[in-house]
matplotlib code that plots the C-alpha trace (Angstrom):
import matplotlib.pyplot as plt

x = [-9.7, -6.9, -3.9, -1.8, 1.9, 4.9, 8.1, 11.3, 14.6, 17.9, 19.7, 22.9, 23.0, 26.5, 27.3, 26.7, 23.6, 22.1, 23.0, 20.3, 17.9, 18.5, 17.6, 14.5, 13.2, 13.9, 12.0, 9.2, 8.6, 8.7, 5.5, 3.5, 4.0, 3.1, 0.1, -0.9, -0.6, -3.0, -5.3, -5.5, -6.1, -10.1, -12.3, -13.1, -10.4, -9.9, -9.6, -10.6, -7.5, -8.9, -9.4, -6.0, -4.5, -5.8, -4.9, -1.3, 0.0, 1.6, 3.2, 4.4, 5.8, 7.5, 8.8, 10.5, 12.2, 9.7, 9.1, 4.9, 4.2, 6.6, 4.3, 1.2, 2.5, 3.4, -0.5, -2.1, 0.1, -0.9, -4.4, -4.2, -2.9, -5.2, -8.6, -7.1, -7.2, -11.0, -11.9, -10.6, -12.4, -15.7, -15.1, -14.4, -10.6, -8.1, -5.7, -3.2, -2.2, -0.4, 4.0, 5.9, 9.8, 10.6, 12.5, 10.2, 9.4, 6.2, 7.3, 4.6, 5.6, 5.0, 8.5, 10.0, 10.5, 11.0, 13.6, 13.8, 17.4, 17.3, 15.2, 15.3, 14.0, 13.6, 15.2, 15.6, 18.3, 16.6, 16.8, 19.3, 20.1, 19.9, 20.7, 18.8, 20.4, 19.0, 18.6, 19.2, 16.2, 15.7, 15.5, 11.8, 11.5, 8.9, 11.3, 10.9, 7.3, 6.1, 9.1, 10.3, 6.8, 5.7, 2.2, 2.7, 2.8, 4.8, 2.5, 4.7, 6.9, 8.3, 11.9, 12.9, 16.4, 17.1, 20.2, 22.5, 20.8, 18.1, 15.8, 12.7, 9.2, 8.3, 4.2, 2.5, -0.6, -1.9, -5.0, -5.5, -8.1, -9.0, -11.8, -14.4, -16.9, -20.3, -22.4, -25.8, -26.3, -24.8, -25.7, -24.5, -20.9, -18.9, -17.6, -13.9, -13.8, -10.3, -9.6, -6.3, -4.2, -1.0, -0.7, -2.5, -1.6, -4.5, -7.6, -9.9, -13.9, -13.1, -10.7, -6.8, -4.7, -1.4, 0.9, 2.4, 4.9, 7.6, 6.7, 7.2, 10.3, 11.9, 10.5, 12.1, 15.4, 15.7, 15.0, 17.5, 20.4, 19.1, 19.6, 23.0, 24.2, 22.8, 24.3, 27.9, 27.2, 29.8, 29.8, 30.3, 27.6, 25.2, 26.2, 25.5, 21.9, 20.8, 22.1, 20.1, 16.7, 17.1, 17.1, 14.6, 12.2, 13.2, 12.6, 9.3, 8.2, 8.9, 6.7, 3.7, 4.2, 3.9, 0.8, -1.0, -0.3, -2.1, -5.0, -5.6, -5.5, -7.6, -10.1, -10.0, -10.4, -13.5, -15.0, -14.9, -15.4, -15.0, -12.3, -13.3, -10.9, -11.5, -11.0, -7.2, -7.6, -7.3, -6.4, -3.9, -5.7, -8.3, -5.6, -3.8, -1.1, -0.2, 2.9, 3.4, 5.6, 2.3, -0.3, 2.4, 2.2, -1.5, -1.4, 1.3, -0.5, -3.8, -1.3, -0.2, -4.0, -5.4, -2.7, -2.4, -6.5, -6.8, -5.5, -7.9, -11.2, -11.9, -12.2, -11.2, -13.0, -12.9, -15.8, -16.1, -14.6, -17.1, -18.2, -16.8, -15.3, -18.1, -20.8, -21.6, -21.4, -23.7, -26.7, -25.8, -25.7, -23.2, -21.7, -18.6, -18.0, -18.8, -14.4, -12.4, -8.3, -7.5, -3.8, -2.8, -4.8, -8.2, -11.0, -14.7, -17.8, -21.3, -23.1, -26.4, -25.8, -22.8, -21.0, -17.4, -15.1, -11.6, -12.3, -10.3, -11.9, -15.6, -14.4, -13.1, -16.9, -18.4, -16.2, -18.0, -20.9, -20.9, -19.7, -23.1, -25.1, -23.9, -24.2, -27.5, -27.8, -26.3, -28.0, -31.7, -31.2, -32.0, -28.4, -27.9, -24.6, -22.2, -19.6, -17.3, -16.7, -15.2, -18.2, -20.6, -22.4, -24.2, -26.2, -27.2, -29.6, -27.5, -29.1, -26.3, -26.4, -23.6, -21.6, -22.7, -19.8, -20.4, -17.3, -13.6, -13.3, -10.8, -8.4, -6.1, -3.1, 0.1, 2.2, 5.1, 3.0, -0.6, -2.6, -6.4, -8.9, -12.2, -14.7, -18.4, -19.4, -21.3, -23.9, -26.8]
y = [-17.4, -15.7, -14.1, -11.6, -10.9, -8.9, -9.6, -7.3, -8.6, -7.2, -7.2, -7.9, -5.5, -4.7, -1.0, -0.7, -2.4, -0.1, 2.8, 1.4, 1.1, 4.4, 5.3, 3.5, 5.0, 8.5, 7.9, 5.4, 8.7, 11.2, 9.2, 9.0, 12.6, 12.6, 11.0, 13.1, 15.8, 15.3, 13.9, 17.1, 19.5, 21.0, 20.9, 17.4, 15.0, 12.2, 9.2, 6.2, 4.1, 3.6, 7.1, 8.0, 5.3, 6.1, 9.8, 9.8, 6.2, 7.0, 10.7, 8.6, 6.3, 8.6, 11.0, 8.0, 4.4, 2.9, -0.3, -0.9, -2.8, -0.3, 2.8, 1.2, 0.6, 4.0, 5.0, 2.6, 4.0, 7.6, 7.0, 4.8, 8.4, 10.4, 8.1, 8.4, 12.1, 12.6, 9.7, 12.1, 15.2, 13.2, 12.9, 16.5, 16.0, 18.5, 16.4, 18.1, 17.2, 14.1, 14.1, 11.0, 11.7, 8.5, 5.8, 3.8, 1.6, -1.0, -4.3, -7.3, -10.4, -8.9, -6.8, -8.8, -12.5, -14.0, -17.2, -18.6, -16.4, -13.6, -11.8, -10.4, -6.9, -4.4, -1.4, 1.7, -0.9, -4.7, -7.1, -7.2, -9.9, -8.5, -11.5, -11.9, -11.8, -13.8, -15.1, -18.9, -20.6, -23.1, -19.7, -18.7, -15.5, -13.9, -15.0, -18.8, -18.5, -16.9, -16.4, -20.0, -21.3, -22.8, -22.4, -18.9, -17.3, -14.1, -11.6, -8.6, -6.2, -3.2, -1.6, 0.2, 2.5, 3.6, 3.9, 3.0, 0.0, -1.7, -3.7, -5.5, -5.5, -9.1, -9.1, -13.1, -14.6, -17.8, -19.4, -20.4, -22.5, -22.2, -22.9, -20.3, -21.9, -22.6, -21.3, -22.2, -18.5, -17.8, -14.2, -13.5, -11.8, -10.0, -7.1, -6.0, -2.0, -0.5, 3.1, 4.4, 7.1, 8.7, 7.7, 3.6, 3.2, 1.0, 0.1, -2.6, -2.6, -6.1, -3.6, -4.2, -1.3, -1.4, 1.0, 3.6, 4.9, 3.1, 3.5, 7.5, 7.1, 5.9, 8.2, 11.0, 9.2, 9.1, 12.5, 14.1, 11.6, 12.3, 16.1, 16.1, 14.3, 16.5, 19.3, 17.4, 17.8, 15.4, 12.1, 9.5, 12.0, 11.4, 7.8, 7.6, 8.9, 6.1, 3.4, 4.7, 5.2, 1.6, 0.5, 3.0, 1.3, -2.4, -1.3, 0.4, -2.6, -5.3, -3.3, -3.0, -6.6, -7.4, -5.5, -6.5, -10.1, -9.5, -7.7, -10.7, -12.9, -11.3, -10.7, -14.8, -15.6, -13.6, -15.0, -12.1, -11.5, -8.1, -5.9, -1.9, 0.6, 4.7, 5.7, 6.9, 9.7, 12.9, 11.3, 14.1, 17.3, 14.9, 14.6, 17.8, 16.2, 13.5, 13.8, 12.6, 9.6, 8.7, 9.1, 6.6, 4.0, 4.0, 3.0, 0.4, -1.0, -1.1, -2.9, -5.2, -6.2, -6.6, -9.4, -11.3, -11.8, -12.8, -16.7, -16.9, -15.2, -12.1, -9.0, -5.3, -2.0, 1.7, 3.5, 7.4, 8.4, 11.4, 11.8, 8.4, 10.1, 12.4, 9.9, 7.5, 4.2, 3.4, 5.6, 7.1, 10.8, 13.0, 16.2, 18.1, 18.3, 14.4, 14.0, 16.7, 17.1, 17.0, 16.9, 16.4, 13.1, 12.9, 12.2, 10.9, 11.2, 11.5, 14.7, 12.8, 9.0, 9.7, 6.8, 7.2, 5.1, 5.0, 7.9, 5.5, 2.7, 4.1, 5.3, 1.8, 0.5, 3.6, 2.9, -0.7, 0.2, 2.9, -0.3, -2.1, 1.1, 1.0, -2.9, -2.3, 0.4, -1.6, -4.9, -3.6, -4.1, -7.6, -9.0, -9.9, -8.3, -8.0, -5.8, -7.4, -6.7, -8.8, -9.6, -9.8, -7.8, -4.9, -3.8, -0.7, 0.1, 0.1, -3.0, -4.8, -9.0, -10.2, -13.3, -17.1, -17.2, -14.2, -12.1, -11.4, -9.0, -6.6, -4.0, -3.2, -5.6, -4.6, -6.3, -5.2, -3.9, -3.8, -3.7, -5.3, -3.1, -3.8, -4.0, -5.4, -6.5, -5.0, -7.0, -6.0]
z = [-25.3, -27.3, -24.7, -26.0, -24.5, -26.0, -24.6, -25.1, -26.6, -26.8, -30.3, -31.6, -34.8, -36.8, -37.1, -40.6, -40.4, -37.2, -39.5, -41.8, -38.9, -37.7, -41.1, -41.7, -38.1, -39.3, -42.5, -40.7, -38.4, -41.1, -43.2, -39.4, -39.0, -42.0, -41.8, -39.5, -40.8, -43.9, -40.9, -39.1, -41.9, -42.1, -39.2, -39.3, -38.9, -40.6, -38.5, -41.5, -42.1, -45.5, -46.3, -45.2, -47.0, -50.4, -49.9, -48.6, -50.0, -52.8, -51.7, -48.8, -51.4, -53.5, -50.8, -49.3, -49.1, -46.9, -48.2, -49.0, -45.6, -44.0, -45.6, -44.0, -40.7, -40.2, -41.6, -39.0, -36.2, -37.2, -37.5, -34.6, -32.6, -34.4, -33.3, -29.8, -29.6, -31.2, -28.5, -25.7, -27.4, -27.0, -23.5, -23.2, -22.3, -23.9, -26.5, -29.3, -32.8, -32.4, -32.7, -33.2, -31.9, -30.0, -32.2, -33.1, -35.7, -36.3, -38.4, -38.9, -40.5, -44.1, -43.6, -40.9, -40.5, -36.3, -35.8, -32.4, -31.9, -34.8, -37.0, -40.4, -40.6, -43.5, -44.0, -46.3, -48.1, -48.2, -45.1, -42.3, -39.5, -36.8, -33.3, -30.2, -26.9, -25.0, -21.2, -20.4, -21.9, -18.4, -16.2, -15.7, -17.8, -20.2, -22.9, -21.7, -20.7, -24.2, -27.0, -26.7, -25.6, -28.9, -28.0, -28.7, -32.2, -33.2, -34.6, -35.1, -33.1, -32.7, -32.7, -30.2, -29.7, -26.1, -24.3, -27.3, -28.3, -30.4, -28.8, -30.4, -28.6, -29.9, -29.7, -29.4, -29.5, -27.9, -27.4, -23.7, -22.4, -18.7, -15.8, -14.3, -11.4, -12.8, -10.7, -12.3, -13.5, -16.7, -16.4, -12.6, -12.1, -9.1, -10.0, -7.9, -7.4, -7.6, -6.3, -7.5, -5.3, -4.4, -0.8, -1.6, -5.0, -5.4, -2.8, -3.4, -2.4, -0.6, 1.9, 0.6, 0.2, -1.6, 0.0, -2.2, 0.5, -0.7, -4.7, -4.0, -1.9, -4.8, -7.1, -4.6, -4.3, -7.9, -8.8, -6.6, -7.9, -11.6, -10.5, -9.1, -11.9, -14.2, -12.6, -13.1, -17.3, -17.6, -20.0, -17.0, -15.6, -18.7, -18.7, -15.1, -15.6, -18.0, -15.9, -13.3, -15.1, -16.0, -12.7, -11.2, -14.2, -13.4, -9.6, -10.3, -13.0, -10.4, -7.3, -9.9, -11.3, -7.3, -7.0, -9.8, -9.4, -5.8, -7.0, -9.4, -7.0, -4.5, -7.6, -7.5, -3.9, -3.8, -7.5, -9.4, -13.2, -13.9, -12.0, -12.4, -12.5, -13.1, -15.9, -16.2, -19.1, -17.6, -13.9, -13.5, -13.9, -10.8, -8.5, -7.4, -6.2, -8.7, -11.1, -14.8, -12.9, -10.8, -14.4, -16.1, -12.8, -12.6, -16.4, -16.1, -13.3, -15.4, -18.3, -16.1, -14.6, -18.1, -19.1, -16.6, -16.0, -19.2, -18.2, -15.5, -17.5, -15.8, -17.6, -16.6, -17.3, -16.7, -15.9, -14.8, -11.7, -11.2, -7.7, -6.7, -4.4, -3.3, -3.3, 0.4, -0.6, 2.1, 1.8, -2.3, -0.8, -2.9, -1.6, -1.8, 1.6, 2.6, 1.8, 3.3, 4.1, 8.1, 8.9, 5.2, 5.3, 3.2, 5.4, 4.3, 6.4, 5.3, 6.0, 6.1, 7.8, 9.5, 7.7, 8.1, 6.1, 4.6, 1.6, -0.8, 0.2, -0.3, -3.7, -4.8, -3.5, -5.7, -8.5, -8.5, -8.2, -11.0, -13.2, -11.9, -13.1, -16.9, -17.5, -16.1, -18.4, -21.2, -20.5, -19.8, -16.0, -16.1, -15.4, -11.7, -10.3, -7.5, -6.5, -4.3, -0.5, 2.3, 4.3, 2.1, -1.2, -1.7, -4.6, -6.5, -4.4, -1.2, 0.1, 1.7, 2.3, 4.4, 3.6, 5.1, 7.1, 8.8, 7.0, 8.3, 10.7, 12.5, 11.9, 9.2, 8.9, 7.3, 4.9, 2.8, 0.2, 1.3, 4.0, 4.7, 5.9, 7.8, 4.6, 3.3, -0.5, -2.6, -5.1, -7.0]

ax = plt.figure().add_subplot(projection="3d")
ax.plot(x, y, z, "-o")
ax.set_aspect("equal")
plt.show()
């Protein structure tokens, strides 16, 4: 199967050459805009990259020095926006007229040619050098695992400016070969439920909950240091900031890399083939409580789960949140009032069995078992399928079949960044 990874890399550019690049972003965002612009006008917007392209092409062209590939980059990544938002309309979510400010730029290997340690990119002006900085190519980094990995081939990139530099998104492509257990049912699959939250930033329906205590902490620390410093106004101030969003990202990167490397796993030990997440649009206006910091974690941590299953051959989906958190995953009765708050802790009990779970832990179990309900839907109901607990399965129609061995058992156990809760299996 075809693996995708981008890896980021630092670049060594000559002044009058990152004037250049600073120009070719300014113009590359200018013909998005754009872009999106002509998109938007009338009623209906135009979403075709074809359409678009024949329309604004050659104004785009004329109005600028964007090289041909250059032009159509910037088209592709403003229709790209533009599909995005008329996607969230059809889902009834609120989404404006996209606005590219970020510097940015898209290259492909039509305006950009990739060497193992530099790269040639166009510009406003022709072609510049610009050098890689690189790690040592024996320590274990994405650089070593995909950039000098020549299994790997460079597809494109993009440039990014932050914090005074350039650095160059590198995207690669490999195909990967790997081993999934033949069970004798081509059609069967387990299906791993993932609730997302503020206080367990993720809780799976086989009962693991990754603590978010110490995610927020952070979060908190960092906020009132960005303030105070802010508050100072001065230039070792300003500098001071940057430094420190770079490590509260690298801190925050390495907790979700943790996390996601265990949910895999755990989606592995149990033989599962399809890992279901809520769907993340909107997941702000859901939760009261969550902050733009938590929407971006949830997503990263999705990111971060979709890569690395793809070397081990599961896949991972979203389906609707709605009353997955409402809804006993025990007897299927929905009701407002089956989750309530008591001491600033959410609570779930059924009103009508009396089942009485962890309330993230029944919505990770719903949250599979709304997945088992669409491919049902999709696949004519024929298609046996589990969603995954840890003492056993239980299917769509809430009949539960414990595992041979008779399950694990017990209380929750902690560890540094999860804990394992007393849980079943859901199959269908």
């Amino acid at each position: 199967m075809e693996v995708r990874r981008t890896v980021p890399v630092k670049l060594d550019v000559a002044d009058s050459d990152a004037d250049l690049l600073h120009d070719t972003i300014s113009e590359f965002l200018w013909a998005a805009n754009y872009v999106v612009d002509h998109a938007w006008q009338g009623e209906y917007k135009t979403t075709s990259k074809a359409e678009l392209q024949r329309e604004t092409y050659d104004d785009v062209r004329a109005k600028s020095r964007l090289q041909a590939n250059l032009v159509q980059n910037a088209r592709n990544k403003a229709a790209d926006a533009v599909q995005s938002v008329v996607a969230r309309w059809k889902q009834g979510d609120y989404a404006g007229k996209p606005n590219f400010s970020a510097p940015t730029l898209v290259y492909d290997k039509r305006c950009a040619t990739f060497n193992d340690d530099h790269a040639t990119l166009s510009t406003v002006k022709g072609r510049i050098t610009a050098e890689y900085v690189l790690p040592d190519e024996n320590r274990e980094t994405p650089h070593s695992e995909y950039l000098y990995n020549d299994d790997y081939e460079v597809t494109g990139a993009e440039l990014h400016y932050r914090d005074g530099e350039f650095y160059l998104h590198v995207r690669t492509k490999a195909d990967v070969e790997f081993e999934t257990a033949d069970d004798g049912n081509g059609e069967h699959s387990t299906v791993l439920g993932v609730d997302l939250g503020i206080e367990n930033i993720a809780v799976t329906s086989t009962g693991t909950f990754w603590n978010g205590s110490e995610l927020n902490h952070w979060h908190r620390e960092f906020e009132k240091r960005r303030g105070s410093l802010h508050q100072r106004g001065t230039r070792s101030a300003h500098e001071t900031i940057q430094s420190v969003g770079r490590t509260e990202t690298g801190r925050y990167d390495h907790f979700l890399h943790t996390v996601s490397k265990e949910l895999v796993a755990e989606a592995v030990e149990y033989g599962c083939d399809v890992i279901a997440f809520e769907n993340l649009t909107g997941i702000r206006e859901r939760m009261p409580n969550a902050k733009k910091f938590h929407a971006w974690a949830f997503r990263r941590l999705f990111e971060y789960v979709e890569y690395k299953v793809e070397v081990v051959g599961i896949s991972v989906e979203q389906v609707s949140p709605a009353y997955t958190s409402q809804r006993c995953s025990k007897c299927g009765f929905t009701h407002e009032n089956n989750r309530s708050t008591s001491d600033g802790q959410d609570a779930f009990e059924c009103l009508k069995c009396g089942y009485s779970p962890h309330a993230d832990y029944n919505a990770a179990k719903n949250i599979g078992l709304k997945y088992l309900r669409s491919a049902q839907k999709s696949s004519g109901g024929g298609a046996p399928v589990n969603v995954r607990l840890n003492r056993g399965t239980l299917n769509v129609n809430g009949d539960y079949e414990p595992s041979a061995d008779g399950g694990q058992n017990g209380s929750p156990c902690e560890s540094p960044t999860r804990n394992e809760a007393n849980g079943e299996a859901v199959s269908e």
